[in-house]
C-alpha beads as a LAMMPS data file, in Angstrom:
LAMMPS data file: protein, C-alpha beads

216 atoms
215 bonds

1 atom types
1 bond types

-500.0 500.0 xlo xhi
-500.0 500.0 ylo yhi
-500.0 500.0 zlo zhi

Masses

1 110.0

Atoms # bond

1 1 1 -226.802 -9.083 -187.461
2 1 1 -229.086 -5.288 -187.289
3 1 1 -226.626 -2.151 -187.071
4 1 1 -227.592 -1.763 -182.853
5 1 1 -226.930 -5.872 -181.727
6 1 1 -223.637 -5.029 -183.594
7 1 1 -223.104 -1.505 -181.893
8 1 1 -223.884 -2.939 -178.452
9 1 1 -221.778 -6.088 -178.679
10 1 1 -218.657 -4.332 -179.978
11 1 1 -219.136 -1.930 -176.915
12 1 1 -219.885 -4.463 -174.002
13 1 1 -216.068 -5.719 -175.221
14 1 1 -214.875 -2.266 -173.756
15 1 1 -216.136 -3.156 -169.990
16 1 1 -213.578 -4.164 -167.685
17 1 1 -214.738 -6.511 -164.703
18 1 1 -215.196 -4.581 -161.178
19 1 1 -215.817 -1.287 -162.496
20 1 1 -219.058 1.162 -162.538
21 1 1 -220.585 2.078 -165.779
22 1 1 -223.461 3.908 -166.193
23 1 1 -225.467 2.675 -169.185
24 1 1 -227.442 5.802 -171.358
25 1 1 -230.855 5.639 -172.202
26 1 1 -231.936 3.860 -175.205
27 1 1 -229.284 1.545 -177.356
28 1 1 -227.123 1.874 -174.749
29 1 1 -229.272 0.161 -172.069
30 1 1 -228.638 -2.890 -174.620
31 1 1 -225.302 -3.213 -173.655
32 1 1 -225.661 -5.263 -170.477
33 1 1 -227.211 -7.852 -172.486
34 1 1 -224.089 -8.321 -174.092
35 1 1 -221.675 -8.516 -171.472
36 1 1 -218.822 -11.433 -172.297
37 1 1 -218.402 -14.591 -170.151
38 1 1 -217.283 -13.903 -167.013
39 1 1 -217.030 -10.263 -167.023
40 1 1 -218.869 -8.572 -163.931
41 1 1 -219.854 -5.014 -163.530
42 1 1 -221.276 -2.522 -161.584
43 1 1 -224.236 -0.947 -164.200
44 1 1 -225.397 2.605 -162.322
45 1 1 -228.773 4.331 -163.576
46 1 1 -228.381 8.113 -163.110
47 1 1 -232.258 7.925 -161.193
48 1 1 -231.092 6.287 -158.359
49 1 1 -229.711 2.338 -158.405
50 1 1 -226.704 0.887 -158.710
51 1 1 -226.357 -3.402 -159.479
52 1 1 -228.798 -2.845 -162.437
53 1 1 -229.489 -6.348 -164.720
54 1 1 -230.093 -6.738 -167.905
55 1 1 -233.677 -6.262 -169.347
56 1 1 -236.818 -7.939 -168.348
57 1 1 -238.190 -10.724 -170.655
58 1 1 -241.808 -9.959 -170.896
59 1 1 -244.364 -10.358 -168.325
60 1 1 -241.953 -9.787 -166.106
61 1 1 -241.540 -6.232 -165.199
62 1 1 -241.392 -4.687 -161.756
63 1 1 -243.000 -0.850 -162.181
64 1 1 -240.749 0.009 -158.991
65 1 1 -237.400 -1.398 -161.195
66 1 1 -237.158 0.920 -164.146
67 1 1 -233.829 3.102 -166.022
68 1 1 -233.675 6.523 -166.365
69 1 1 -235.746 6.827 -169.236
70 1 1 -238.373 4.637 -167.504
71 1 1 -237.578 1.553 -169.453
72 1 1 -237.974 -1.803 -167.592
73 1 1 -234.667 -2.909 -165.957
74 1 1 -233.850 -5.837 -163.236
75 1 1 -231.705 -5.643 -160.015
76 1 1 -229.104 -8.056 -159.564
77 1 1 -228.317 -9.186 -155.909
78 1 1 -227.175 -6.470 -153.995
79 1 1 -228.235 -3.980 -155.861
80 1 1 -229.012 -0.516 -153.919
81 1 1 -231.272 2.330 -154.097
82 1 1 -230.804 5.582 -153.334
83 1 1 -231.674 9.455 -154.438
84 1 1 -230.651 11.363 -157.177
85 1 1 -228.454 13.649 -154.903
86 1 1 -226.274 10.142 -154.190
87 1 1 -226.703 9.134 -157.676
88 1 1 -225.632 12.831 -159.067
89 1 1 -223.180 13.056 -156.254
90 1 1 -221.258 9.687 -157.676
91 1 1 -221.607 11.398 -161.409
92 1 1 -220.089 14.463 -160.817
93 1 1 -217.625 13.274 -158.167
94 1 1 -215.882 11.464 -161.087
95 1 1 -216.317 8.252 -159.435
96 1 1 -218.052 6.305 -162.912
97 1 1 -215.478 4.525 -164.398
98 1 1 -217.729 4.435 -167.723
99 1 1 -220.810 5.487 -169.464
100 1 1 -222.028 4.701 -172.446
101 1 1 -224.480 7.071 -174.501
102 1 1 -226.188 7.462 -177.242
103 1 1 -225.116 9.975 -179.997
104 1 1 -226.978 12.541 -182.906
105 1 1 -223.433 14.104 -184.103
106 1 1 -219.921 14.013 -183.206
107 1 1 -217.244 16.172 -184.205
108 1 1 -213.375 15.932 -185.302
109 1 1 -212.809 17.341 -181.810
110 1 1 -214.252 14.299 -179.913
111 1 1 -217.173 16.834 -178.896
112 1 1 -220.497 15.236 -178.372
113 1 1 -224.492 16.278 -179.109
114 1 1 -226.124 14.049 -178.217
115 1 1 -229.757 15.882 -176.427
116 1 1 -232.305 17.880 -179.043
117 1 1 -233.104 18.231 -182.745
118 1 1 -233.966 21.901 -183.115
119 1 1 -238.224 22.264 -183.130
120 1 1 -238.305 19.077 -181.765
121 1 1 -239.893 18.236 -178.707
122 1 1 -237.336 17.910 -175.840
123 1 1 -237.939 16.467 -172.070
124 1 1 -234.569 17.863 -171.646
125 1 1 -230.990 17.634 -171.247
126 1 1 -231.012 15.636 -168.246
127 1 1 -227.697 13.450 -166.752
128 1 1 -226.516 13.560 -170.294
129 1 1 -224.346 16.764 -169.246
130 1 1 -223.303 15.241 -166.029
131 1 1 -222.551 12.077 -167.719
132 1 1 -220.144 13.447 -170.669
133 1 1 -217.969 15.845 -167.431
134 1 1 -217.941 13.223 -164.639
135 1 1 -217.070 9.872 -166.161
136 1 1 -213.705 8.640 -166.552
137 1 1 -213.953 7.147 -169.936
138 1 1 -216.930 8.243 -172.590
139 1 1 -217.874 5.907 -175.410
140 1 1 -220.442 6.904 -177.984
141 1 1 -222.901 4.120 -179.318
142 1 1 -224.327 5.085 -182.358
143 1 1 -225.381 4.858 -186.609
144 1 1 -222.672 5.546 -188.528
145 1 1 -224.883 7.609 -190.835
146 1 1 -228.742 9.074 -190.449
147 1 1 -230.706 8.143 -193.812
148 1 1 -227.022 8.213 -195.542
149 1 1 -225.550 11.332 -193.884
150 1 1 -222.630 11.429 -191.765
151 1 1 -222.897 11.689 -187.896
152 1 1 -219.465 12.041 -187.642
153 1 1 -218.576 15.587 -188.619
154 1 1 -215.786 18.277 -188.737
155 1 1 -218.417 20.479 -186.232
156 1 1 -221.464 19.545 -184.380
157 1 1 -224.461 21.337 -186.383
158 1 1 -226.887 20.389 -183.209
159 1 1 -226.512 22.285 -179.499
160 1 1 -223.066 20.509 -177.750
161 1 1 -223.570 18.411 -174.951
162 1 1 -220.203 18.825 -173.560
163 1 1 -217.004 20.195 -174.596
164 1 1 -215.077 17.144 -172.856
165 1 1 -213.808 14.971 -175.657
166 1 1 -215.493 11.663 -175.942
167 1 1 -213.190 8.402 -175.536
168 1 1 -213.893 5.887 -178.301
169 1 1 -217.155 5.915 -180.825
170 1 1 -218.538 3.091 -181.456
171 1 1 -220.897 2.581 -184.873
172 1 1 -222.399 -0.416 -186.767
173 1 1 -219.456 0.073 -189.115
174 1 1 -216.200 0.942 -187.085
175 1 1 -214.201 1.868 -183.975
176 1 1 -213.019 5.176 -183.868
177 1 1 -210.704 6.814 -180.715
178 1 1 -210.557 10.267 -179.864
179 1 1 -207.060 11.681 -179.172
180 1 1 -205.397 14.866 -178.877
181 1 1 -203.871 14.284 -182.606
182 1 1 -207.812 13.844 -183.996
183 1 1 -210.131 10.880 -184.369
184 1 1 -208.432 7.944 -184.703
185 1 1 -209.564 4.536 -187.011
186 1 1 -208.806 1.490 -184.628
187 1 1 -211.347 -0.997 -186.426
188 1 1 -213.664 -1.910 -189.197
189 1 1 -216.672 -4.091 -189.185
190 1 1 -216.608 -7.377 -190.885
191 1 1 -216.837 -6.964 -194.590
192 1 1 -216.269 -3.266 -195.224
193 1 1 -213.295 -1.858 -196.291
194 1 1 -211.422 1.376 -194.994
195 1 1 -212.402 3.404 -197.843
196 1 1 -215.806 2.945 -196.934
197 1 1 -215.750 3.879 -193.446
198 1 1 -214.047 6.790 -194.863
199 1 1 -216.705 8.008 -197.226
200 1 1 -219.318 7.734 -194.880
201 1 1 -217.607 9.708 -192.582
202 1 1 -217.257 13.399 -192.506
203 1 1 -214.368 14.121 -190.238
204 1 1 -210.828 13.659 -191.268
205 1 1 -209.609 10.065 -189.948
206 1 1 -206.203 9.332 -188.710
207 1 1 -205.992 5.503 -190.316
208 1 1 -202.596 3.653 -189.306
209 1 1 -200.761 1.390 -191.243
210 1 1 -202.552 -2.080 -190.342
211 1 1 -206.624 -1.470 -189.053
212 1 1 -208.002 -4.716 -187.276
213 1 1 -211.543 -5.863 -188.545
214 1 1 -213.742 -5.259 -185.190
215 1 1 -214.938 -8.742 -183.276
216 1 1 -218.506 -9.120 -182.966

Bonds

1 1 1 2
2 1 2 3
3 1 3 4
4 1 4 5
5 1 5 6
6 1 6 7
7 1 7 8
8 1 8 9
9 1 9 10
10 1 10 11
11 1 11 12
12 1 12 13
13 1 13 14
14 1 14 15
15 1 15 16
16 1 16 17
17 1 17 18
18 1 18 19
19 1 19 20
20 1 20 21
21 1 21 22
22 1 22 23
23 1 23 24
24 1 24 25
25 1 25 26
26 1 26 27
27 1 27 28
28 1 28 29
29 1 29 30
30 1 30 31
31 1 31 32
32 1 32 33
33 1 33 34
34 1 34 35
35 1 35 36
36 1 36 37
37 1 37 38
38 1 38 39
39 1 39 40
40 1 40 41
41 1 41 42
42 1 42 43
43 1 43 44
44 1 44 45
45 1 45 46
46 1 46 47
47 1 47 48
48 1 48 49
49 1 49 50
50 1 50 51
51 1 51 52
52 1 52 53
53 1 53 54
54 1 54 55
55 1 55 56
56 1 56 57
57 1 57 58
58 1 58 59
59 1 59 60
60 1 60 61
61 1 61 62
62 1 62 63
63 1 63 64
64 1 64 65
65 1 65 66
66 1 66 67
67 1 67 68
68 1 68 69
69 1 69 70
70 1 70 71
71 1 71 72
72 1 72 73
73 1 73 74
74 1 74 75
75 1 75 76
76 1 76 77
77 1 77 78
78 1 78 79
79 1 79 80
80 1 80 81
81 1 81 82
82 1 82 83
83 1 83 84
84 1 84 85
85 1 85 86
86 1 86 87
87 1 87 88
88 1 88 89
89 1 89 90
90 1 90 91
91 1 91 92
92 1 92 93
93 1 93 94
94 1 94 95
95 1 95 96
96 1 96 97
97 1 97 98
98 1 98 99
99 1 99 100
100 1 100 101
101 1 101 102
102 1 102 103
103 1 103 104
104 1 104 105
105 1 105 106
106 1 106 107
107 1 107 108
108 1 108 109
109 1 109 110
110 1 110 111
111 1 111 112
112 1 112 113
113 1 113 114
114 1 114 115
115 1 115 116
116 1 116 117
117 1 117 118
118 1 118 119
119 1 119 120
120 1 120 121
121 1 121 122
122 1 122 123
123 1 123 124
124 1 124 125
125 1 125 126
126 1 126 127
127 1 127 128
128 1 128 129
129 1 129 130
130 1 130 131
131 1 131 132
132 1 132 133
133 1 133 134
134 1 134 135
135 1 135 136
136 1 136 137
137 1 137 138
138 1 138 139
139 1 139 140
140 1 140 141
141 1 141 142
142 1 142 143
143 1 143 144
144 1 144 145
145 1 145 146
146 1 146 147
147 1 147 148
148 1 148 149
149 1 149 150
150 1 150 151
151 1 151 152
152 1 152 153
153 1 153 154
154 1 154 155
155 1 155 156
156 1 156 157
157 1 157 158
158 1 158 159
159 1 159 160
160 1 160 161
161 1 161 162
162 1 162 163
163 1 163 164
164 1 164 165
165 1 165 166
166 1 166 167
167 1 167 168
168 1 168 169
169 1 169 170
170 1 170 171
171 1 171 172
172 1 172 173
173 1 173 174
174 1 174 175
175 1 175 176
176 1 176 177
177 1 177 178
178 1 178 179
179 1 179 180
180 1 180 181
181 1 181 182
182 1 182 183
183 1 183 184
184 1 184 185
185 1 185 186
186 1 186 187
187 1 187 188
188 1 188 189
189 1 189 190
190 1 190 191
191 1 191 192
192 1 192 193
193 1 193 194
194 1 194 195
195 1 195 196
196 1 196 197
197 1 197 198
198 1 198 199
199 1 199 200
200 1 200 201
201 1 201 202
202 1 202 203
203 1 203 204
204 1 204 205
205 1 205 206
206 1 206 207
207 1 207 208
208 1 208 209
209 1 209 210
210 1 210 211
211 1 211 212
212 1 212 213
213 1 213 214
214 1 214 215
215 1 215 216
């Protein structure tokens, strides 16, 4: 199983039925995919439509149905459209019970970047911002590592996206919850061991007595 199928499944485990979750763009819009047996939820898209499905299979795309980063998305029955003011207006009125996003860095203080690369081309911060404030719960999906260097750090080296610590960080290789006390271990993938997770990972780790292996 690839490092993102293995990111996405783990985090699709975290969604409880009933509740709205808006999905990031990119990995994260991977997620629904994923969602276990009988779990129903509520996926929002920060451009404007709420009941959002799981991705096309080809040749079936509907140019009026895509995500916030203009990838291809389906509508499940009773989804709804609306404007971004609606769409903003649920974000920051802390009504999203979840959203999951993508990740560049995140430090021993929970804080997320998560927007621009320095000389890089940028289209902007967009919802990100709104996202990482408004939501009730954050979780991170991302690498572990970027070509062998951590992305977990003791400080952000790219621009912040929020101060608000994140919730939970979720990476190809463990589980990792953000508390006041520091960034917790909670789980390790199949067929690594804690002292790996460890090396690979810049930021100091609380790591209790007994850590589960994560179910994927």
């Amino acid at each position: 199983m690839d490092a993102q199928t293995i990111i996405v499944k783990r985090v699709a485990q975290e969604l409880r039925p009933g509740t709205l979750v808006n999905l990031g763009i990119g990995m994260p819009t991977k997620v629904a995919n994923h969602l276990p047996a009988g779990v129903s939820v509520f996926f929002q898209s920060e451009n404007g439509l709420l009941g959002m499905g799981p991705v096309p299979p080809d040749g079936m795309e509907d140019p009026d149905l895509t995500d916030a980063g203009g990838s291809f998305v389906t509508a499940l029955s009773g989804a709804a459209a609306f404007d971004s003011a609606m769409s903003f207006g649920l974000i920051r009125g802390g009504h999203l019970d979840v959203t999951v996003l993508g990740g560049l860095q995140v430090d021993q203080r929970g804080r997320l970047a998560n927007w621009m690369i320095p000389g890089k081309m940028i289209p902007g911060m967009g919802g990100a911002m709104d996202l990482v404030s408004g939501a009730k719960r954050v979780i991170v999906a991302m690498t572990h590592t970027a070509k062998g260097a951590p992305k977990i750090l003791r400080e952000c080296t790219l621009p912040l996206t929020s101060i608000r610590r994140v919730d939970l960080v979720v990476t190809e290789m463990a589980v990792i919850a953000f508390t006041e006390a520091g960034p917790e271990l909670r789980e390790v993938a199949p067929g690594l061991t804690i002292a790996e997770v460890v090396a690979a990972t810049e930021a100091e780790l609380i790591v209790p007595a007994e850590v589960p292996v994560m179910a994927v």
